[in-house]
SERO-4910 file (N, C-alpha, C, O; in steps of 0.05 Angstrom, whole numbers):
BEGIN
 pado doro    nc1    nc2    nc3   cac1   cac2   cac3    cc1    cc2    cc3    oc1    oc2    oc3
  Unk    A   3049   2613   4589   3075   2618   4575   3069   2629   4547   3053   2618   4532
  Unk    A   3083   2651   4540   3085   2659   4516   3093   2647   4484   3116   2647   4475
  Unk    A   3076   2640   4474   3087   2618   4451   3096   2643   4426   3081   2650   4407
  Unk    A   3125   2652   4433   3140   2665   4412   3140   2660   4381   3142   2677   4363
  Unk    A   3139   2642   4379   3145   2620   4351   3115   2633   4340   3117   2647   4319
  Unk    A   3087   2631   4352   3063   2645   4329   3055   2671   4343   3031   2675   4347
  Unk    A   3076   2691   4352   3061   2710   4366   3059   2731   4332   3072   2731   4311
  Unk    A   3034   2746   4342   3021   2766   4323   3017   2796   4339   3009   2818   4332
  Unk    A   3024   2786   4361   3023   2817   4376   3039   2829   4373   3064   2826   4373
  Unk    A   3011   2859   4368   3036   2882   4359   3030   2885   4335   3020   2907   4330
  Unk    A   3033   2869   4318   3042   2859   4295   3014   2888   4275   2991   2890   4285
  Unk    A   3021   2904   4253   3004   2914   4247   2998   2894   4213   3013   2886   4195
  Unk    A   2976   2895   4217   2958   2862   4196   2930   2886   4177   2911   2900   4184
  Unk    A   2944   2878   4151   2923   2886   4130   2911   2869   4120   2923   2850   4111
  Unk    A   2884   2872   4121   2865   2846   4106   2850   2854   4087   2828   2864   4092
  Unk    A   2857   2852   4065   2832   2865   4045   2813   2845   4041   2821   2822   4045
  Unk    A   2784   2850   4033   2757   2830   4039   2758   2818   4069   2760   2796   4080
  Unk    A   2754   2845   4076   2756   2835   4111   2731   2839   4120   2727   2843   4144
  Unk    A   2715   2839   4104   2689   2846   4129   2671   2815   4103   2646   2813   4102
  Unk    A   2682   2803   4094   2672   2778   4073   2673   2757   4101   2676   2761   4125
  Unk    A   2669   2737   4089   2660   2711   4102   2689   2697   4116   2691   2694   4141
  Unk    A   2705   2692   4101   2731   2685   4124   2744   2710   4121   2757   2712   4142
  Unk    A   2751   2738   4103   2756   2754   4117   2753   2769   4152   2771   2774   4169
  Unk    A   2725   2771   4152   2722   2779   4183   2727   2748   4206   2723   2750   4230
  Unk    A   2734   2728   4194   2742   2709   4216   2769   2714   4217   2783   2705   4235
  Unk    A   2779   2726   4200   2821   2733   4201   2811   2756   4226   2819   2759   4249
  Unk    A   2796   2769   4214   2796   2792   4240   2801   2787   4262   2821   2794   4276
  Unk    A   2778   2771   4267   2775   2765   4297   2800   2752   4308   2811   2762   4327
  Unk    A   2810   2730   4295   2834   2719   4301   2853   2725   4305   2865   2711   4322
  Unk    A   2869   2748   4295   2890   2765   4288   2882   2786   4311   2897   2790   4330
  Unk    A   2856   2800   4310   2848   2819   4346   2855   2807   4378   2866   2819   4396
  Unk    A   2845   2778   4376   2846   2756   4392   2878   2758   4407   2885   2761   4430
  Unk    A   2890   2756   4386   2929   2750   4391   2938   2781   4386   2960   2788   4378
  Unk    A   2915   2800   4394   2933   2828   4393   2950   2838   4371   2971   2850   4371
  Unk    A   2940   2834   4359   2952   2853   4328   2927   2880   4329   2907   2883   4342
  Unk    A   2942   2897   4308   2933   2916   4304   2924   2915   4271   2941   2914   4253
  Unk    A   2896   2914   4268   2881   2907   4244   2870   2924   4227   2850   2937   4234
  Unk    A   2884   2929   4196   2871   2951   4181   2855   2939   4167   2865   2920   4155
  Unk    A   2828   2944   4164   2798   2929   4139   2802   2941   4129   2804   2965   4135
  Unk    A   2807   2930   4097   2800   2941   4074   2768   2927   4054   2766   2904   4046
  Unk    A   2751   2947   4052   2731   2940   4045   2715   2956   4026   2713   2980   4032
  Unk    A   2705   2947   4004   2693   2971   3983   2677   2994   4000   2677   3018   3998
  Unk    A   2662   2972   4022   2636   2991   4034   2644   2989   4066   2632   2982   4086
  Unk    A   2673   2999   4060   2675   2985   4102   2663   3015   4119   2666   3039   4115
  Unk    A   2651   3003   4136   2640   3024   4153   2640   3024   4179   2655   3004   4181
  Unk    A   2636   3029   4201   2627   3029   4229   2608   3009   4233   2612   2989   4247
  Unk    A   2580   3016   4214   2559   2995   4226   2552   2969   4210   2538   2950   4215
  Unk    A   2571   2977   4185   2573   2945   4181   2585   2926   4185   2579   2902   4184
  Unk    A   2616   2944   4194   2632   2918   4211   2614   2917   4240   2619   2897   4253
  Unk    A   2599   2930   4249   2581   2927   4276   2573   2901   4268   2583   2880   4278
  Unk    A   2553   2901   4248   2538   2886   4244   2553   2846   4249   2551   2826   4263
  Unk    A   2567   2858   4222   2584   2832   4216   2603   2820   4239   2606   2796   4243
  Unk    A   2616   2841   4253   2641   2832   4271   2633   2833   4311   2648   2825   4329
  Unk    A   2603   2847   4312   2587   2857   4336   2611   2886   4345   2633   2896   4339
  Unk    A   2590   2888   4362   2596   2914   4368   2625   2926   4379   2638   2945   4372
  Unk    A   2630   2907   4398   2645   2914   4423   2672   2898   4406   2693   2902   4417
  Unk    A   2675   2883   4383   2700   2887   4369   2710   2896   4351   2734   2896   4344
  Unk    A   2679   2914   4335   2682   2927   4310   2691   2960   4330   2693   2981   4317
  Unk    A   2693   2961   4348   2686   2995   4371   2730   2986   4388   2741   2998   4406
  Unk    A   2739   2964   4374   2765   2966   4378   2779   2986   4377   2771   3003   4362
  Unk    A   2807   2992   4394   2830   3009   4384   2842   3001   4366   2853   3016   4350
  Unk    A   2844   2981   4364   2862   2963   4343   2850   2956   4320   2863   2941   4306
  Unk    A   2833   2961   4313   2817   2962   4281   2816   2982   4278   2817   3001   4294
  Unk    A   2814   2981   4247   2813   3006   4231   2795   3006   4205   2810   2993   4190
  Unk    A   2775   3011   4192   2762   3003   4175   2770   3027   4148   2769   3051   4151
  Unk    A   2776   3014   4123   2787   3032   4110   2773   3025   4082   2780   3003   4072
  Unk    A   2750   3043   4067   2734   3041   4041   2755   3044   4019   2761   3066   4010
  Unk    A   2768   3015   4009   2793   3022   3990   2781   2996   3962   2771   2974   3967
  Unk    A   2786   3008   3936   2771   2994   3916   2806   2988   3909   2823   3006   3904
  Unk    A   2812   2961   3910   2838   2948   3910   2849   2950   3881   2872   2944   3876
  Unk    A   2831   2958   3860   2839   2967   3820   2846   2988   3823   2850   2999   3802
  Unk    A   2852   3006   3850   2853   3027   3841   2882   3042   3862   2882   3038   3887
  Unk    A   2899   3054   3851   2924   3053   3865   2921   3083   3872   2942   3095   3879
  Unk    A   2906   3093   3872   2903   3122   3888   2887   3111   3911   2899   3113   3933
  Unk    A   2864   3100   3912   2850   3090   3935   2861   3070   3954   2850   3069   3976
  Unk    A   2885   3052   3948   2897   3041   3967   2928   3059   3989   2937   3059   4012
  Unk    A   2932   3072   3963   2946   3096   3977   2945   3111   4002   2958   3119   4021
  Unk    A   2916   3111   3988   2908   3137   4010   2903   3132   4030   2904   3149   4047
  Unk    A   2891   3094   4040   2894   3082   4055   2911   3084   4069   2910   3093   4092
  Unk    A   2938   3072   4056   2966   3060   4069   2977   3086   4080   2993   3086   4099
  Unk    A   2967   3116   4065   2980   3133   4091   2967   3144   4111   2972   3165   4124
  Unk    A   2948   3130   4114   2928   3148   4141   2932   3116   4163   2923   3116   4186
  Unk    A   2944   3093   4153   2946   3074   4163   2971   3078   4177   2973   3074   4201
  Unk    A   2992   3085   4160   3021   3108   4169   3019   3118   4187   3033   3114   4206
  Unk    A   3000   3137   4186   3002   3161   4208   2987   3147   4232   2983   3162   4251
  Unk    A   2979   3126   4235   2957   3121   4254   2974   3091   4270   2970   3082   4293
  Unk    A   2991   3081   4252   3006   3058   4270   3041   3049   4246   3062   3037   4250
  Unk    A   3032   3059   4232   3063   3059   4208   3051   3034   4185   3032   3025   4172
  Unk    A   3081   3031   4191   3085   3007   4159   3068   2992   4173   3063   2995   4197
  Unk    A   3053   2970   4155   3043   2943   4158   3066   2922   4164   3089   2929   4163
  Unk    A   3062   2903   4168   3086   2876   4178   3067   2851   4159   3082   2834   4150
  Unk    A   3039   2847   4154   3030   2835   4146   3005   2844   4126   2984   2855   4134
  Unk    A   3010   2840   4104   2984   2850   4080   2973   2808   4075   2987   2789   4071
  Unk    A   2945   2809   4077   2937   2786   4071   2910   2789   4047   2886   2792   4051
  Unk    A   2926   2785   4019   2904   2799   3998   2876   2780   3998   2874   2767   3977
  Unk    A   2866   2778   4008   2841   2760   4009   2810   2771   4000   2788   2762   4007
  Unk    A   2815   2791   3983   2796   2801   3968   2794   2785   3940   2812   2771   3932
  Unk    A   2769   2787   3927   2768   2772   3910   2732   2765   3898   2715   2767   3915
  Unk    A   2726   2759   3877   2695   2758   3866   2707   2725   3851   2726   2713   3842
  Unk    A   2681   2722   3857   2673   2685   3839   2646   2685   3830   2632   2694   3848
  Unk    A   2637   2681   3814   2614   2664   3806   2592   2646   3817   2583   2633   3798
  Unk    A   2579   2641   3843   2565   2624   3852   2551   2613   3839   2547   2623   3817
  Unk    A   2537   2589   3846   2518   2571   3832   2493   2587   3827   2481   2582   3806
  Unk    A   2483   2604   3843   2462   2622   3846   2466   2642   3826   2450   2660   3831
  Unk    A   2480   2648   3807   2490   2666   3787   2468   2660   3757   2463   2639   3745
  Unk    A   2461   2681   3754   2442   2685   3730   2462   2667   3703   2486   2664   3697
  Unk    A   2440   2660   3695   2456   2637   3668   2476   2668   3648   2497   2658   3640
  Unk    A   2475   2689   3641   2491   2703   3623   2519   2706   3643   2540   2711   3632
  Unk    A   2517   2703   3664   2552   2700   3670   2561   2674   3681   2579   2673   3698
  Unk    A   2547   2652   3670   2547   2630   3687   2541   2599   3658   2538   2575   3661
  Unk    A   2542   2614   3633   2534   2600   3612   2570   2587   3596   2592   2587   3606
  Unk    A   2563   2579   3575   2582   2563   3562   2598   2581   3561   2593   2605   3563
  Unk    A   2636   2563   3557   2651   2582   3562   2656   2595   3533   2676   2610   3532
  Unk    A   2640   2590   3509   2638   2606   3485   2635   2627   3482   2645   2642   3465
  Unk    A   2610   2634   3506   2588   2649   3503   2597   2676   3535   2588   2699   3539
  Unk    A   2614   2661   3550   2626   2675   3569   2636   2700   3566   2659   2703   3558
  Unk    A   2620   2724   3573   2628   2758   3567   2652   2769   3574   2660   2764   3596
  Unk    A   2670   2788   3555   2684   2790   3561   2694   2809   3583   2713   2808   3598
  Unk    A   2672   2829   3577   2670   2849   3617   2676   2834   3630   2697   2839   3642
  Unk    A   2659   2804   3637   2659   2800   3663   2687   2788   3670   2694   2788   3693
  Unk    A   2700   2778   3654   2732   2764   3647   2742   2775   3664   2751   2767   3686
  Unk    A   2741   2798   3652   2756   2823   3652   2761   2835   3686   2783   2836   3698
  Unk    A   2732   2842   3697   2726   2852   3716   2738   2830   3740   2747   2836   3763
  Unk    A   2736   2807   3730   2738   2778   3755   2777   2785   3750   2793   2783   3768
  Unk    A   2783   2791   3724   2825   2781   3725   2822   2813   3737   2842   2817   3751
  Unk    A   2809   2830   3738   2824   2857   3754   2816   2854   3777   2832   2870   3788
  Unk    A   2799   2843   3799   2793   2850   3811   2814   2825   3833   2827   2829   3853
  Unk    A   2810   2794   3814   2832   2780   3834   2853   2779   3830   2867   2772   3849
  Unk    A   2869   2788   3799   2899   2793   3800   2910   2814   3800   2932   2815   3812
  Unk    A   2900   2835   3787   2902   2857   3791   2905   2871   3812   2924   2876   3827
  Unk    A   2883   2877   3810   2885   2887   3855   2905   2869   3864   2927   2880   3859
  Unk    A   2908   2848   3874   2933   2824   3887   2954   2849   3884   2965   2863   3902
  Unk    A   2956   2851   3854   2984   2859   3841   2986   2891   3855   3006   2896   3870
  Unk    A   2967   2912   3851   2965   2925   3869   2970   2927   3893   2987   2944   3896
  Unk    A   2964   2919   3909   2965   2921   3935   2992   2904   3948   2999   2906   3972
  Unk    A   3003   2889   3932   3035   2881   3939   3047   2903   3934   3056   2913   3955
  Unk    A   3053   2919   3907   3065   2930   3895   3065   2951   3912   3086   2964   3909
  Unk    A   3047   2964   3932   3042   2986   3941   3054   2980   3973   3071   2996   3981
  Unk    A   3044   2958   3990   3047   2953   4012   3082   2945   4015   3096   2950   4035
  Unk    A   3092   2930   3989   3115   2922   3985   3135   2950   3992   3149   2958   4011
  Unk    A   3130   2958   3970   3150   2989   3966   3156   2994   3999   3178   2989   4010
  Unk    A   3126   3009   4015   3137   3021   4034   3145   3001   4064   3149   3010   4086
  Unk    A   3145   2973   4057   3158   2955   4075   3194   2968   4063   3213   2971   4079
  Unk    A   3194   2973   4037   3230   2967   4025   3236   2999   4035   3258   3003   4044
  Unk    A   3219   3017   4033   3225   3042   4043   3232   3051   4073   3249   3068   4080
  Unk    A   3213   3034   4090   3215   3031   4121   3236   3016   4132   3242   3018   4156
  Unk    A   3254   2996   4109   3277   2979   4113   3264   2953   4128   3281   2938   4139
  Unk    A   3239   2947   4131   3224   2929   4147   3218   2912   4137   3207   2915   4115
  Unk    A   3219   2882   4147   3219   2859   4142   3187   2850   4143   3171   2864   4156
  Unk    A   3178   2828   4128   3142   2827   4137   3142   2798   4121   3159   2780   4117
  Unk    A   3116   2804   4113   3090   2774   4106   3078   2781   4089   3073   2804   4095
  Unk    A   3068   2776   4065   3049   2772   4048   3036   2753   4037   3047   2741   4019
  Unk    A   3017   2746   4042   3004   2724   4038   2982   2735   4016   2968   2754   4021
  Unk    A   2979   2721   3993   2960   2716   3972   2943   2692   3974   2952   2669   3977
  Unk    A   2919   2698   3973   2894   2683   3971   2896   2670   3942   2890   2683   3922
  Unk    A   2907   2635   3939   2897   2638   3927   2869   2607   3915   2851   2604   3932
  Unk    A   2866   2592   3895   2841   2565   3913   2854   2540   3898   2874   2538   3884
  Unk    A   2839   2527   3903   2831   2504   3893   2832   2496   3857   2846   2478   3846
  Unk    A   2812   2518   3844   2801   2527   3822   2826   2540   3808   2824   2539   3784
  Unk    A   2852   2553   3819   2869   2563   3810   2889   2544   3803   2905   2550   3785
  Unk    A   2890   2519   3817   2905   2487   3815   2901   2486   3797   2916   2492   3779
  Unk    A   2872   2474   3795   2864   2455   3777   2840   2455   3767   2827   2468   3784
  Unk    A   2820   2447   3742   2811   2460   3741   2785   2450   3750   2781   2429   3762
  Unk    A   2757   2475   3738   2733   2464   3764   2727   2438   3758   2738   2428   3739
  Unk    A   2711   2424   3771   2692   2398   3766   2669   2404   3760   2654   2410   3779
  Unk    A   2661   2404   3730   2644   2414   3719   2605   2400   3724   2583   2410   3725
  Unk    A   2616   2369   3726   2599   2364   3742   2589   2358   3764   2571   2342   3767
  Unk    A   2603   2372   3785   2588   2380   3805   2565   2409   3805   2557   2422   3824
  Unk    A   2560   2413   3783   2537   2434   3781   2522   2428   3753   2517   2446   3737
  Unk    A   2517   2401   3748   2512   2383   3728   2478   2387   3737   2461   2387   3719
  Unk    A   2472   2389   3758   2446   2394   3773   2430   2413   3766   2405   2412   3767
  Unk    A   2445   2435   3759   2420   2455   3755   2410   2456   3734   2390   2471   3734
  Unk    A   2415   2443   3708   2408   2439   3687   2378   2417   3687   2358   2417   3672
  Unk    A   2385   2402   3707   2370   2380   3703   2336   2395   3721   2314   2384   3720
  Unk    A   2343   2417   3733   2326   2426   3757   2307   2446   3738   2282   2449   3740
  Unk    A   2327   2460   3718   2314   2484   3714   2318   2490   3687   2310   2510   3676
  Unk    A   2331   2470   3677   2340   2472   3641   2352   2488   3635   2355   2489   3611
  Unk    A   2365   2509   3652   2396   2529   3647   2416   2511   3659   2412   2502   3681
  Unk    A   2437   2506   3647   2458   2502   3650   2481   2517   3668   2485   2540   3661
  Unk    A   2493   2510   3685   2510   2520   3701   2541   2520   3691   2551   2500   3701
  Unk    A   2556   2532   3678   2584   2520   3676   2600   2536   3697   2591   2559   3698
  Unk    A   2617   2531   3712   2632   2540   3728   2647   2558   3707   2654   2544   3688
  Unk    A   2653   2586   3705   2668   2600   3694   2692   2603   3685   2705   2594   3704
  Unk    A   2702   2607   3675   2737   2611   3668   2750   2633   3684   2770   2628   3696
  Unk    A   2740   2659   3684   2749   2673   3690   2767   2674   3718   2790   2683   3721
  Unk    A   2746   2660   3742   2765   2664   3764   2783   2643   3771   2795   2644   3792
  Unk    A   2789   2621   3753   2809   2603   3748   2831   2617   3734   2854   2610   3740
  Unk    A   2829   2630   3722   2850   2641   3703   2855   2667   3719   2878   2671   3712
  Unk    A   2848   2687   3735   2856   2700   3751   2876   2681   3772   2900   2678   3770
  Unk    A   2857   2668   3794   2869   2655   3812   2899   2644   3811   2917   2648   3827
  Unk    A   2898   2622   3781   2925   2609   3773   2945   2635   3770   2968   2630   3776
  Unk    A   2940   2660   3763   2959   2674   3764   2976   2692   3783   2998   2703   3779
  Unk    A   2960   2692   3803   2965   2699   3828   2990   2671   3839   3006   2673   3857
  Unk    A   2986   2657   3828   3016   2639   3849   3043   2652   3830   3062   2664   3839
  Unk    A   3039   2647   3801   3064   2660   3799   3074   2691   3806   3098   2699   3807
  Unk    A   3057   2701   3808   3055   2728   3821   3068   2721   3858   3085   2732   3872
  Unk    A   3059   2709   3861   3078   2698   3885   3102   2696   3884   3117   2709   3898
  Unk    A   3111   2676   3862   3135   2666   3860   3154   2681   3857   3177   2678   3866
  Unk    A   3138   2712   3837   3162   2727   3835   3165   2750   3855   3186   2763   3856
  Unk    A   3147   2755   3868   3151   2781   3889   3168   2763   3913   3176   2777   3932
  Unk    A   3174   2738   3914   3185   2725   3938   3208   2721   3929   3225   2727   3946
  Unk    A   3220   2712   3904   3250   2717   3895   3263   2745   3891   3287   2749   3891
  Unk    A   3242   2767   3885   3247   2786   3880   3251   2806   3910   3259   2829   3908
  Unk    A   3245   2795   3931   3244   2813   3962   3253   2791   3976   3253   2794   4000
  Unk    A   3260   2771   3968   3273   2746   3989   3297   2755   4003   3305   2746   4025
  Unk    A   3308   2775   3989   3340   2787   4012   3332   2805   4033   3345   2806   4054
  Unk    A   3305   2824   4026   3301   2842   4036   3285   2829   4061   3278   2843   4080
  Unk    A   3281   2799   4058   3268   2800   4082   3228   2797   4091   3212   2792   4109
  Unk    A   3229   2803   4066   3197   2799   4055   3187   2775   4040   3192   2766   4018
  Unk    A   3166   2768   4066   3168   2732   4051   3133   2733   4032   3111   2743   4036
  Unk    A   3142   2720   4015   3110   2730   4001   3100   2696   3991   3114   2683   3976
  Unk    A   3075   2687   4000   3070   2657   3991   3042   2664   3991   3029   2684   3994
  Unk    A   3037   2635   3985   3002   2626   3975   2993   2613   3985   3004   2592   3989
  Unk    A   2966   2619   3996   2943   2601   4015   2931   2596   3997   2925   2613   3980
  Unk    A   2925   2574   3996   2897   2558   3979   2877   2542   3999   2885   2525   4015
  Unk    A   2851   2549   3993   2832   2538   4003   2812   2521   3987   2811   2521   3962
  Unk    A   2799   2509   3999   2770   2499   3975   2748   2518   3984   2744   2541   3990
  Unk    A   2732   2493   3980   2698   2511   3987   2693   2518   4013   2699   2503   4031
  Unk    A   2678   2545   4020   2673   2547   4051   2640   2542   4052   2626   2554   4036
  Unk    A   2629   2525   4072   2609   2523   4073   2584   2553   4078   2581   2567   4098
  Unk    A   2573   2554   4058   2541   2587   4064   2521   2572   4072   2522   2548   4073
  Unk    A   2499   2586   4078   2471   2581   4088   2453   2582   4048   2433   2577   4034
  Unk    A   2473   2591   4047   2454   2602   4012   2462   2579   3994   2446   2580   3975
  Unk    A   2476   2562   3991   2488   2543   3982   2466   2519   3978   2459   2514   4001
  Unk    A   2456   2508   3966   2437   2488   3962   2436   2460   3960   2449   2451   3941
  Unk    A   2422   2441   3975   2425   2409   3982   2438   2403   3962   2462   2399   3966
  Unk    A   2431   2402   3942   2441   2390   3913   2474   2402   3907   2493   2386   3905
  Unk    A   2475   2423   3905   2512   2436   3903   2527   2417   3939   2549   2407   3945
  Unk    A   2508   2419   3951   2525   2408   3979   2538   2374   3975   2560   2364   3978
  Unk    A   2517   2364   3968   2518   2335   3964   2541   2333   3935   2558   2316   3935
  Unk    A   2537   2349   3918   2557   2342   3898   2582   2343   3905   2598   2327   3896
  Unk    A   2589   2362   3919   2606   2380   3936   2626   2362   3951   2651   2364   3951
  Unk    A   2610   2345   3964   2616   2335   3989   2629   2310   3982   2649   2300   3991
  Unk    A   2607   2297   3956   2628   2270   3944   2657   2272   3932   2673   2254   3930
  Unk    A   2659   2296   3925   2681   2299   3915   2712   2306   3929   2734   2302   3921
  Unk    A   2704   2317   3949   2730   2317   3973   2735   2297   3994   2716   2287   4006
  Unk    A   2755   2290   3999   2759   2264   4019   2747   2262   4047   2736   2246   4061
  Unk    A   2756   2291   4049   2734   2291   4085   2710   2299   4081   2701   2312   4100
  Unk    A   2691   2294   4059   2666   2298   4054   2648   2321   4070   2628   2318   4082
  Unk    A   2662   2342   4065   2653   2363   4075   2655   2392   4072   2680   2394   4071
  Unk    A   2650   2406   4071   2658   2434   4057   2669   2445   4085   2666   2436   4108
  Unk    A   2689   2476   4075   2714   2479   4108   2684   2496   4117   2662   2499   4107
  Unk    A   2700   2504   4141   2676   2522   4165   2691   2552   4157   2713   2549   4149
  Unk    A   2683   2577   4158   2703   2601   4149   2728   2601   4174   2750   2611   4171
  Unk    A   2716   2588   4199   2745   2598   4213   2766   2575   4216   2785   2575   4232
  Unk    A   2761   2553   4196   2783   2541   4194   2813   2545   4186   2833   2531   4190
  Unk    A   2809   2563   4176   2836   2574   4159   2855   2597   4176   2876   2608   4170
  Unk    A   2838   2597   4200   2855   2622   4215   2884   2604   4234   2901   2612   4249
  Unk    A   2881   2586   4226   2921   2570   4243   2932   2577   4218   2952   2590   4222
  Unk    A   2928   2573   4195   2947   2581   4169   2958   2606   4166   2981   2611   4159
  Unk    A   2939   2623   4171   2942   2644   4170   2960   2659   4194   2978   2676   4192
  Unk    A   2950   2647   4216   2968   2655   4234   3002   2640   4235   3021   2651   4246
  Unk    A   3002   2619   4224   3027   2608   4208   3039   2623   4193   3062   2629   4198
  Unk    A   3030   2630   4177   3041   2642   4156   3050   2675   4160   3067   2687   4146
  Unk    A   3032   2687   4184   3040   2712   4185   3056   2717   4206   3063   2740   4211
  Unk    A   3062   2700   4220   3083   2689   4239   3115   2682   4236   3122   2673   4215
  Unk    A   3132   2686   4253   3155   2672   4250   3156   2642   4254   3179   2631   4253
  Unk    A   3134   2627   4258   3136   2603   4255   3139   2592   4229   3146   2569   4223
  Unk    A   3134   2616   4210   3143   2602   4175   3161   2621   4161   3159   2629   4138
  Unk    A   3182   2629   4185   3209   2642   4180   3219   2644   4152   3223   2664   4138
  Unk    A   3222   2613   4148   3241   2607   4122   3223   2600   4105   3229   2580   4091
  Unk    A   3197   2611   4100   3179   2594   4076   3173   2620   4062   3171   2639   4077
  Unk    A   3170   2623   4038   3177   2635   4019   3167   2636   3993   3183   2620   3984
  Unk    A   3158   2641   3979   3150   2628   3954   3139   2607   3949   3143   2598   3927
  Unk    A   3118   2589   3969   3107   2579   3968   3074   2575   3968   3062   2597   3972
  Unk    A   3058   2556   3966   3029   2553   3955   3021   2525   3991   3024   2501   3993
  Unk    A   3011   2546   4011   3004   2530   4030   2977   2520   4023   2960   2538   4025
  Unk    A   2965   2489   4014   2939   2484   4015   2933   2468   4036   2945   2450   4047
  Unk    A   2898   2483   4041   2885   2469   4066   2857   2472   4047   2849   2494   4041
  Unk    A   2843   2445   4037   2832   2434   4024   2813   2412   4026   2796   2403   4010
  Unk    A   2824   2401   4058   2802   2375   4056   2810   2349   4041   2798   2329   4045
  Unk    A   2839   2352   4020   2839   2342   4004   2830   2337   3981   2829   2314   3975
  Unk    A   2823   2354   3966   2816   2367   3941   2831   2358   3921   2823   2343   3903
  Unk    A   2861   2370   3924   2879   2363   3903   2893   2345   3910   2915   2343   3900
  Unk    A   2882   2325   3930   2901   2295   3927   2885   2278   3912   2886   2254   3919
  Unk    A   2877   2280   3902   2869   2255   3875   2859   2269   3850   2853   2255   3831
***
């Protein structure tokens, strides 16, 4: 039997940072239930979604791989109309592009927040609010132009709540005598992306365009180190960092008519992060 309530078929689904770590698990998920999938990726290609997504789903009809730098509103353009001509409006943009700071980050972008550069500020608020802001602003319009109803979902975390836990990377100091501070920058991007929510969802709420926020915590890497894991791990309730394809029922929630009437809201799946 057909479960109407989360169907995605059909459905044409934009993912920017789709060939990233839970980016290409939206892929697969969203391919899975028959949607029709546009990648947006700095370096998207044939054989690197091969690589990343294997062969025989990156060699789909229903993908599309599109090299779009999300700061830049001629390059997503040019996207959205060869995406036009090739299946129309989108029904679902899921901005899930985005740069952070890892623990593995050289101490000059990773040092006190005194001493914190202002490029890199800069580069982290354009690249996660900016772009966001982009790529609504662009995908939005020609949903209001097509008269077509849709989804937008913003990525946004944990770190954007509230702010980091500084010592859980209290470790590398003690390992290597550089200091780790978790950065400002993609907290202060991130937090701005919900109100950026708030208002593209009161602002298209008649039209039919529901625009909300996914928040996640940490996703477990192979590059990630015993010491960040264990700190990691005490600090969330289910003592464990997510898997990347955990997040694909939310997403398929959210880009579904199963979350009809939700709107301007901040969906978190966290582990429990921000309950204490």
């Amino acid at each position: 039997m057909k479960d109407d309530l989360f169907d995605v078929s059909e459905k044409i689904v934009i993912i920017t940072g789709g060939l990233g770590q839970i980016g290409a698990e939206f892929v697969k998920e969203f391919h899975k239930r028959g949607s029709k999938i546009a990648v947006f990726s700095r370096s998207a290609n044939l054989s690197k979604a091969e690589s990343i997504l294997g062969k025989e789903l990156a060699q789909s009809e229903r993908l599309g791989f599109y090299g779009v730098d999300i700061t830049d509103k001629a390059s997503i353009n040019e996207a959205l109309d060869a995406i036009g001509k090739k299946w129309g409006v989108a029904d679902v943009l899921i901005n899930n592009a985005g740069i952070d700071t890892q623990p593995s980050a050289p101490p000059e972008v990773s040092g006190p927040f005194e001493m914190f550069p202002e490029e890199v500020f800069r580069e982290v608020v354009e690249t996660n609010l900016v772009g966001t802001f982009l790529m609504i602003q662009a995908v939005g319009a020609r949903m209001i132009a097509a008269k077509k109803t849709g989804s937008i979902i913003n990525m946004g975390s944990i770190y954007g709540m509230v702010s980091p836990v500084q010592d859980i990377y209290a470790y590398k100091k003690e390992l290597t005598g550089i200091p780790f501070i978790k950065p400002v920058a993609y907290s202060a991007a991130k937090s701005g992306v919900y109100n950026l929510t708030r208002y593209c969802a009161t602002y298209w709420a008649k039209e039919g365009i529901r625009v909300n926020t996914f928040t996640p915590s940490g996703v477990w890497r192979e590059t990630q180190d015993e010491n960040f894991h264990k700190n990691y791990y005490a600090r969330i309730p289910m003592g464990r960092m997510a898997n990347a394809d955990e997040f694909n029922g939310s997403m398929i929630f959210l880009a579904s008519d199963a979350s009809r009437f939700m709107t301007g809201s901040n969906l978190v799946v966290d582990g429990g992060w921000t309950a204490w």
